[in-house]
C-alpha positions, -999 to 999 in steps of 0.1 A, spaced: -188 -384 -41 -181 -408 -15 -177 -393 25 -173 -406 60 -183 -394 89 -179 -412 127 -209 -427 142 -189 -423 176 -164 -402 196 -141 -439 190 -142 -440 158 -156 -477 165 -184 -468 133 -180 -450 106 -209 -438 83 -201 -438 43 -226 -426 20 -226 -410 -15 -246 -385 -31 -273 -412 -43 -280 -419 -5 -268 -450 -3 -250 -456 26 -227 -484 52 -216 -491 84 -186 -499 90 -162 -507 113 -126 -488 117 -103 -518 104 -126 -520 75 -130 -485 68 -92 -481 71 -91 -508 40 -117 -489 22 -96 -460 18 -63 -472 12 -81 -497 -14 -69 -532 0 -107 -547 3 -106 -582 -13 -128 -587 -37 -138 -620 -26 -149 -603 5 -188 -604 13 -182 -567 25 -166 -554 -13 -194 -570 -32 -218 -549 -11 -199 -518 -12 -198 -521 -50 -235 -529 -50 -242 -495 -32 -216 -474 -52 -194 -473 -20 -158 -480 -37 -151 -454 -56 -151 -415 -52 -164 -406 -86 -180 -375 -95 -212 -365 -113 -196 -369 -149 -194 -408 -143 -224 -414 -129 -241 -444 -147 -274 -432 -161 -292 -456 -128 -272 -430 -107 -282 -399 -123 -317 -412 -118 -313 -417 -86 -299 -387 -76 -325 -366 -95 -348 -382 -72 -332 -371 -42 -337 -339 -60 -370 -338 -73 -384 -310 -53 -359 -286 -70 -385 -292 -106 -417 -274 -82 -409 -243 -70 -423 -230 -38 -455 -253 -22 -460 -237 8 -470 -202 13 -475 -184 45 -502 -160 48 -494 -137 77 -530 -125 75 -526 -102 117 -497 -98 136 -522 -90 165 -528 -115 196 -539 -121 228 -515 -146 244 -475 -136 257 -456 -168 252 -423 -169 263 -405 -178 231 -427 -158 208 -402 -153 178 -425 -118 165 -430 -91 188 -468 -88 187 -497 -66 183 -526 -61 211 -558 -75 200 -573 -43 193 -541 -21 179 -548 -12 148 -524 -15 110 -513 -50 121 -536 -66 94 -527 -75 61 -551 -55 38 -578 -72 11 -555 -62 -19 -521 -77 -6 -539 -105 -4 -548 -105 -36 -516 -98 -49 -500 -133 -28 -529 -153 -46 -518 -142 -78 -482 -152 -68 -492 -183 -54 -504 -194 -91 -470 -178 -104 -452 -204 -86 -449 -234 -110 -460 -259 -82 -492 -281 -90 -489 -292 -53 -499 -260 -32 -503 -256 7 -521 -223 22 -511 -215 56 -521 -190 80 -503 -175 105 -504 -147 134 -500 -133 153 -534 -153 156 -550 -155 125 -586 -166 135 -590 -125 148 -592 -124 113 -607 -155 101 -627 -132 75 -599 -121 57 -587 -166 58 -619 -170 47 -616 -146 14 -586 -159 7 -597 -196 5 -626 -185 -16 -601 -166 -39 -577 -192 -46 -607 -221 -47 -622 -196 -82 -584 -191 -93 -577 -228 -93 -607 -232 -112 -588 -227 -146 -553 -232 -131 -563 -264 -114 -538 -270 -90 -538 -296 -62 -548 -272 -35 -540 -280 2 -552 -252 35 -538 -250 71 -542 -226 102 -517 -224 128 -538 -211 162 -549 -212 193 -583 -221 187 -594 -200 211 -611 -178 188 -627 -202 162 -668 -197 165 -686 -221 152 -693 -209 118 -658 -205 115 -649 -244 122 -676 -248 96 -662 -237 68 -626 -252 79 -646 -283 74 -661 -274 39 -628 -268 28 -604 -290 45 -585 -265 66 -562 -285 86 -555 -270 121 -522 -271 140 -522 -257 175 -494 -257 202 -496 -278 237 -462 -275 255 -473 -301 279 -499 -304 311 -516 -271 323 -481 -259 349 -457 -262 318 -485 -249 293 -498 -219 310 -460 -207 318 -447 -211 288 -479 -193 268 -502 -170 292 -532 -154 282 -549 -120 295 -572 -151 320 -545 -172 331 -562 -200 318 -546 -208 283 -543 -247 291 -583 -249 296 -593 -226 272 -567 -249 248 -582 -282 259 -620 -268 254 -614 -253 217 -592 -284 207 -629 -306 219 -648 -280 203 -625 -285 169 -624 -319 168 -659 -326 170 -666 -303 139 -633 -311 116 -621 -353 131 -592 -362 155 -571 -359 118 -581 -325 115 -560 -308 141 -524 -317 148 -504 -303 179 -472 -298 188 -444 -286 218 -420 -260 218 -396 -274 243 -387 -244 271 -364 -255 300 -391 -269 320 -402 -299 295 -369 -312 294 -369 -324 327 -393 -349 320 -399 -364 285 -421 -392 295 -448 -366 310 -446 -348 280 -457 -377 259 -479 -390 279 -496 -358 278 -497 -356 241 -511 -398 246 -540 -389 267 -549 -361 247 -553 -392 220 -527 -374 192 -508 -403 174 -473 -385 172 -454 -358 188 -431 -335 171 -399 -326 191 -384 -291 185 -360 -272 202 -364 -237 209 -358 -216 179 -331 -190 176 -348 -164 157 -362 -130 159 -375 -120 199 -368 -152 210 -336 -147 219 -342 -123 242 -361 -148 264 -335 -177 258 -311 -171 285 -340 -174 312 -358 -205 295 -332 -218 268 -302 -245 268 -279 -257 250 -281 -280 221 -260 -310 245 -292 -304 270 -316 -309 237 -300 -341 225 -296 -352 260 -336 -347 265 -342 -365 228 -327 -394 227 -346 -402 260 -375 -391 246 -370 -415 214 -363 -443 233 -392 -439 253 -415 -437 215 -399 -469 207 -407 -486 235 -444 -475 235 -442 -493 197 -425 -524 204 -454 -529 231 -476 -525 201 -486 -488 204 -487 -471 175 -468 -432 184 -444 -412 160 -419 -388 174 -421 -371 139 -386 -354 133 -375 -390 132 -399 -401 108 -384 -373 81 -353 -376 86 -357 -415 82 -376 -412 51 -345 -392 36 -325 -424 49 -343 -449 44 -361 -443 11 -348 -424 -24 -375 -401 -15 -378 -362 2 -400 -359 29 -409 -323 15 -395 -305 51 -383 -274 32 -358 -268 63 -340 -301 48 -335 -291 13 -303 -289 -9 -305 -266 -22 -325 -251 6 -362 -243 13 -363 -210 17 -377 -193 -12 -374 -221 -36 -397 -241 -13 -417 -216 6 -430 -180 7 -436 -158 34 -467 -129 29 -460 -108 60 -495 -88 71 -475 -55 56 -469 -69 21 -433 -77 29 -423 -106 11 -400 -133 32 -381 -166 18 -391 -180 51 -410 -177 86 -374 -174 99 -366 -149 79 -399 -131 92 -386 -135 124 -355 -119 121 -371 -89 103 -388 -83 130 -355 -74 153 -347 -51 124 -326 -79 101 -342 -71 69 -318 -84 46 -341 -112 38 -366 -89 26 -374 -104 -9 -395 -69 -20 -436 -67 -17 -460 -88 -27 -471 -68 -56 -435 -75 -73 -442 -99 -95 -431 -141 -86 -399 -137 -112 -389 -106 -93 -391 -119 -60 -371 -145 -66 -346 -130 -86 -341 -100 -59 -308 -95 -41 -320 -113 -11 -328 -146 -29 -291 -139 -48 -274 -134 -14 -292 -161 0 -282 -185 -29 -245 -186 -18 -253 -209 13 -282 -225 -1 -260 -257 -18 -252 -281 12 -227 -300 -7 -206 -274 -17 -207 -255 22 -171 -259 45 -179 -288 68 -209 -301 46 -189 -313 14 -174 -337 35 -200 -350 58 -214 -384 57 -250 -369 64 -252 -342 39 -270 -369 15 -300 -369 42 -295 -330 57 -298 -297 39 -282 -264 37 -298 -233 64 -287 -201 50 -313 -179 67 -300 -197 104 -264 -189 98 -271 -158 79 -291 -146 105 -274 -161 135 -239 -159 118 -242 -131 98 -234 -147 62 -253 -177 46 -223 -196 44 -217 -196 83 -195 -218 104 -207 -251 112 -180 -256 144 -201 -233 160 -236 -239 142 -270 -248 161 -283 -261 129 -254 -285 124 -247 -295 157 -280 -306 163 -283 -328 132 -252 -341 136 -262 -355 169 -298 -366 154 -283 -387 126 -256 -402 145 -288 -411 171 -306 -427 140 -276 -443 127 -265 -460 152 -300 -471 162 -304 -488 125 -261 -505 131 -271 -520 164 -301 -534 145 -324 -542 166 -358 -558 152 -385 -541 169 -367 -511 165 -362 -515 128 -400 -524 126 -407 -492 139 -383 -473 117 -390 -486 85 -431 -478 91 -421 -441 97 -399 -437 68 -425 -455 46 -457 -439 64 -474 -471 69 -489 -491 96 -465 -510 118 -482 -544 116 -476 -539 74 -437 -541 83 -434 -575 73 -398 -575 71 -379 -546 84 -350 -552 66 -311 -559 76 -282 -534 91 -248 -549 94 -233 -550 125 
């Protein structure tokens, strides 16, 4: 199927793409010829629209069998099954950030841990799942408080993959502030990647995530030394959550993130879920602010790389690898049909079962629709329950009002726990939709970037969607203009 969308409020460029991803800029007299059919055929412009499949408007039944190849690429992740599973193994911490999306347990309460044989139980669905490629991530609350209960289940799914031999991956989401030494140990021994947050120099940092010292910046900057010298600079990753007070200032952010010596930052705005909303009002805006802040904030990334630095704003980089390549980046938030149980699944500490961290969220507010049953239910039940079923009815991009007809919905994906939870169906309303609003304004960024085509902009573009090395760009390829 063949749909336009404008790159601008003119109409000056318009985006056509089809469902293989292939896609063209055009301009408005040209477009206007496109869909009343009066292109020439001799024209330069025809024989590259029929090169990318851009003529016609046919559906799926005549697809040539290059198409349908295509296209099942673009789909390929629908053939795994969920690859990432969440292990909520404590919901108790010591820090109070601002936009904390659970409402949290006190280091020493007590029932806020998930028990020995529910995690058990979410081992033995992990090898359900018909994934060979598996990811293990912990989450909190903070999880190193219970970096035993990590450690058994590392050791559990290590002897289970020994006869189901998957392709095993491990992650911690933390502060770090609780990681002995024995514990960064065996993160090394077994590849346990950690991610931890910095929201920017100590005044935006310690504001935006106080602990019981006051001191979370320092503490942050003395575990994250302490980590790296055990696990490498590649073995923890960091990134923002953007509160009011970053967006004044971009550039300071990055730099932060530069002299810290991480290689790519990962812009996000604040998320809309769970107890987070209660704070938004006093450190929130609105998604015109956000795209406002990030296309400053890109700009600023691309000019560090034509000057030869290497730096990745990273939500870029996926949603350039869906444009630029026949490939998915494997975000599950950008699927169609979407992540959230067919990508990922969510152990809460109680033996709740969730189709996505967002969904986790929500529950805790009291929205537990998205409740897939416990994690003693076997996988088949899970994800035939009446969550996943009622989930399922948004979970198809191309087939959602406003979607079907986008330009972008070749490179986007379907959010039915956002609109479902923020809307209250999964279907929602995208003329008043966060999720779509946002990437609407992100792909018309990136579009339009790629149509004014400039080379060391390109350069930079192509190495992100490809995940190489800038200097291997040899030729960043051509955008009309």
């Amino acid at each position: 199927m063949r749909r336009s969308t404008s790159l601008d409020n003119d109409g000056h460029r318009v985006l056509v793409s089809n469902d293989f991803g292939d896609y063209a800029v055009l301009d408005a007299p040209t477009h206007a010829r496109l869909m009343a059919g009066t292109l020439d055929r001799s024209e330069q412009r025809y024989r590259d629209l029929e090169a990318r499949s851009l003529l016609d408007d046919r559906g799926p039944d005549a697809w040539s069998d290059l198409e349908r190849a295509a296209h099942a690429t673009r789909k390929s992740f629908l053939l795994e099954g969920p690859s990432l599973h969440i292990f909520v193994v404590t919901l108790r911490c010591d820090h109070s950030c601002q936009y904390c999306q659970v409402s949290r347990a006190a280091v020493d309460a007590i029932g806020f841990d998930m028990s020995s044989e529910d995690a058990a139980h979410a081992v033995d669905r992990v090898f359900e799942s018909p994934s060979q490629d598996v990811t293990l991530e912990f989450q909190g609350g903070e999880p190193a408080l219970r970096f035993d209960r990590v450690r058994e289940i590392v050791e559990l799914a290590l002897k289970r993959n020994e006869t189901e031999e998957r392709r095993l991956t491990f992650s911690m989401v933390s502060t770090l502030h609780h990681l002995t030494d024995e514990d960064l140990e065996f993160c090394r021994e077994h590849q346990i990647r950690l991610s931890t947050s910095i929201d920017g120099p100590a005044d935006v940092h310690d504001r935006n995530r106080p602990n019981p010292t006051r001191d979370s910046w320092a503490r942050t900057m003395a575990a994250l030394e302490r980590a790296r010298a055990v696990l490498g600079e590649e073995g923890v990753s960091a990134l923002p959550t953007l509160t009011r007070a970053a967006l004044n200032d971009p550039v300071r952010l990055i730099d932060h993130y530069r002299e810290l010596g991480f290689p790519s930052i990962f812009l996000r705005p604040i998320s809309p879920y769970g107890f987070a909303l209660k704070t938004r009002r006093a450190i929130g805006y609105d998604m015109a602010e956000f795209i406002t802040f990030y296309e400053a904030a890109l700009d600023y990334v691309l000019e560090l790389n034509a000057r030869g630095e290497a730096f990745e704003e990273t939500y870029a980089s996926i949603l350039l690898r869906h444009i630029l390549t026949p490939f998915h980046s494997g975000y599950v938030d950008l699927r169609s049909p979407a992540g959230a149980g067919l990508g990922v699944l969510v152990y809460d500490y109680d033996g709740q079962v969730y189709p996505a961290d967002e969904a986790r969220m929500a529950a805790r507010t009291g929205d537990t629709r998205f409740a897939l049953g416990y994690v003693s239910q076997s996988f088949n039940e899970l994800m035939g329950s009446p969550a996943m079923q009622w989930l399922a009815t948004g979970a198809v991009a191309e087939t959602l009002p406003g979607c079907s007809t986008c330009a972008f919905v070749p490179f986007c994906g379907a959010d039915p726990v956002y609109h479902a939870s923020v809307q209250g169906d999964p279907i929602g309303d995208r003329t008043d939709s966060e999720h779509c609003s946002k990437h609407t304004a992100l792909f018309r960024l990136l579009f339009n970037r790629l149509a004014d085509a400039d080379a060391a902009t390109l350069a930079t573009f192509t190495s992100w969607a490809l995940r190489k090395p800038r200097h291997e760009v040899l030729q960043p390829g051509w955008v009309d203009r």
